[in-house]
C-alpha positions in Angstrom: 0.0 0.0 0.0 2.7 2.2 -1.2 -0.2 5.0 -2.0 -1.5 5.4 1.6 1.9 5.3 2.8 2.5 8.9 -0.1 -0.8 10.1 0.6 -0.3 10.3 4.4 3.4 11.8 3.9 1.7 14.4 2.0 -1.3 15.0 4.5 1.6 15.6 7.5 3.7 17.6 4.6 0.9 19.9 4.1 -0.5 20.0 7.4 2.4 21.3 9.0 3.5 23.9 6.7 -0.1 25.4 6.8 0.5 25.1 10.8 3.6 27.2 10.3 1.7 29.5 8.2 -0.9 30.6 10.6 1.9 30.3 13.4 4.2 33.3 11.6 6.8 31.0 11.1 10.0 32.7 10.4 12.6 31.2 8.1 15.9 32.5 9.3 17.7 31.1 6.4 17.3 33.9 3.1 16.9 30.8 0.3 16.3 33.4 -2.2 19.0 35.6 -1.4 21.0 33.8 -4.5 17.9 34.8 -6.8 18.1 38.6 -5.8 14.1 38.1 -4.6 13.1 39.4 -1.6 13.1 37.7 1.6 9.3 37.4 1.5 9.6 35.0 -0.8 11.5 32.5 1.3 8.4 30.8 2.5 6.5 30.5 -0.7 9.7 28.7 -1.7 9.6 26.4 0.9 5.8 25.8 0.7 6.1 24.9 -2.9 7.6 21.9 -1.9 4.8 20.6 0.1 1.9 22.0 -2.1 2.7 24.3 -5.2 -1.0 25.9 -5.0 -0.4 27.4 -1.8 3.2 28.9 -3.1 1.4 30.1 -6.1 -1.5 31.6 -4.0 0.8 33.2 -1.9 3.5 34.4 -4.2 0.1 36.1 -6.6 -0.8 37.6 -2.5 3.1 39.2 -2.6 2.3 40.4 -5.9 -1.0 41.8 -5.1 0.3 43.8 -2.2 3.5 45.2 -3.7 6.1 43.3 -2.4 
């Protein structure tokens, strides 16, 4: 059951990044410091591994607000 096994990986993947989310969870390493992007974007990075819609929502949220 290889699939349950992925599928519960990805449930504890997602749930905890959207814990970190609502927590204010500050990366203190600048990922995107390389990419000249601003340090806002360090945890859409990180989110886009865990769920690629979320990074997208929040990177278009970035966007919408100026930063």
């Amino acid at each position: 059951m290889l699939i349950v096994k992925v599928l519960a990986l990805m449930f504890i993947g997602i749930l905890l990044a959207e814990i970190f989310i609502q927590l204010n969870f500050s990366i203190r390493w600048n990922f995107v410091k390389f990419a000249n992007l601003p340090a806002a974007c360090n945890t859409p990075f990180i989110i886009a591994f865990a769920s690629a819609v979320s990074a997208d929502a929040m990177l278009q949220s970035l966007r919408e607000n100026g930063i």
